[in-house]
Residue, then its C-alpha position, 0 to 999 in steps of 0.5 A: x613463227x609463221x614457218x612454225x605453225x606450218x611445219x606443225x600443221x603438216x607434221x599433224x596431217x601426217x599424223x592423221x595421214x599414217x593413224x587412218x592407214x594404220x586403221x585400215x589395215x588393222x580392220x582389214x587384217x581381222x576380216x580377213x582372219x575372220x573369213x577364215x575361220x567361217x564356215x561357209x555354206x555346207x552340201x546336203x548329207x543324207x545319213x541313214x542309219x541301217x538296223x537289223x536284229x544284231x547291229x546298228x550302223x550308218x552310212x553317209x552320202x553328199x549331194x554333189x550337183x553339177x550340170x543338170x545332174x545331182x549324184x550321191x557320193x559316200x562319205x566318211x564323215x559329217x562336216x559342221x556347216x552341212x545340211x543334214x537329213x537323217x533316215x533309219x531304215x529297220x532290215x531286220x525281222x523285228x521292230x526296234x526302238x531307235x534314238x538320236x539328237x534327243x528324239x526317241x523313234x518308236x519302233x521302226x516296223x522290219x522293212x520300215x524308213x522313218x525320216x526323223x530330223x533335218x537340221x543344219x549341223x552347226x557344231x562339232x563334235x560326237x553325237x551318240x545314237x541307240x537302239x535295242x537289238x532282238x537280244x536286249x541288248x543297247x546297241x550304241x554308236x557315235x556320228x561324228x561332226x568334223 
């Protein structure tokens, strides 16, 4: 009987043993699926949406810093997770109205800049913007996030 309980004893550990192993590697496993699918930390964007009396565009630019230096690169698009700044700048001879994220500009003086929201872009998708031309007309657009 003594050599019973032993071998029952052992075959016990070795089940705790392989259950915690186990474990283990089944957390391991989700931490590291959940790492991959993080977003880590974004760079700064600077987007500037240029009117003048007969569209609208945008243009995007990513702060790259590297050694004492900080250098704006152009980009194609927004990336969820970065920083953003947004900026209009009215080139035309008119003022216009201007409207994105909600926010309704006022009008943007010819000449004027208007910094209106800093905000770090947490999701994806298409965010649209509008603003008047000289003509009446709504000229409208859509800033993607990737």
């Amino acid at each position: 009987m003594g050599g019973d309980r032993i071998s029952v004893l052992r075959a016990r550990r070795l089940t705790a043993i392989l259950g915690a192993g186990v474990a283990l590697a089944l957390l391991c496993s989700s931490v590291s699926l959940a790492g991959s699918r993080t977003t880590q930390p974004g760079k700064t964007v600077l987007v500037y949406f240029v009117i003048n009396d007969q569209k609208i565009a945008y243009a995007i630019y990513r702060t790259m810093q590297g050694g004492n230096t900080n250098e704006l690169t152009l980009q194609r698009y927004v990336v969820r997770g970065d920083f953003a700044k947004f900026f209009v700048i009215n080139r035309g001879k008119k003022p216009h109205p201007f409207t994105f994220l909600g926010k309704k500009l006022g009008s943007v003086k010819p000449g004027g800049r208007v910094r209106f929201a800093r905000r770090a872009l947490l999701s994806r998708g298409s965010f649209p913007y509008s603003s008047k031309t000289s003509r009446g007309k709504t000229d409208r657009g859509v800033l993607k996030v990737y």
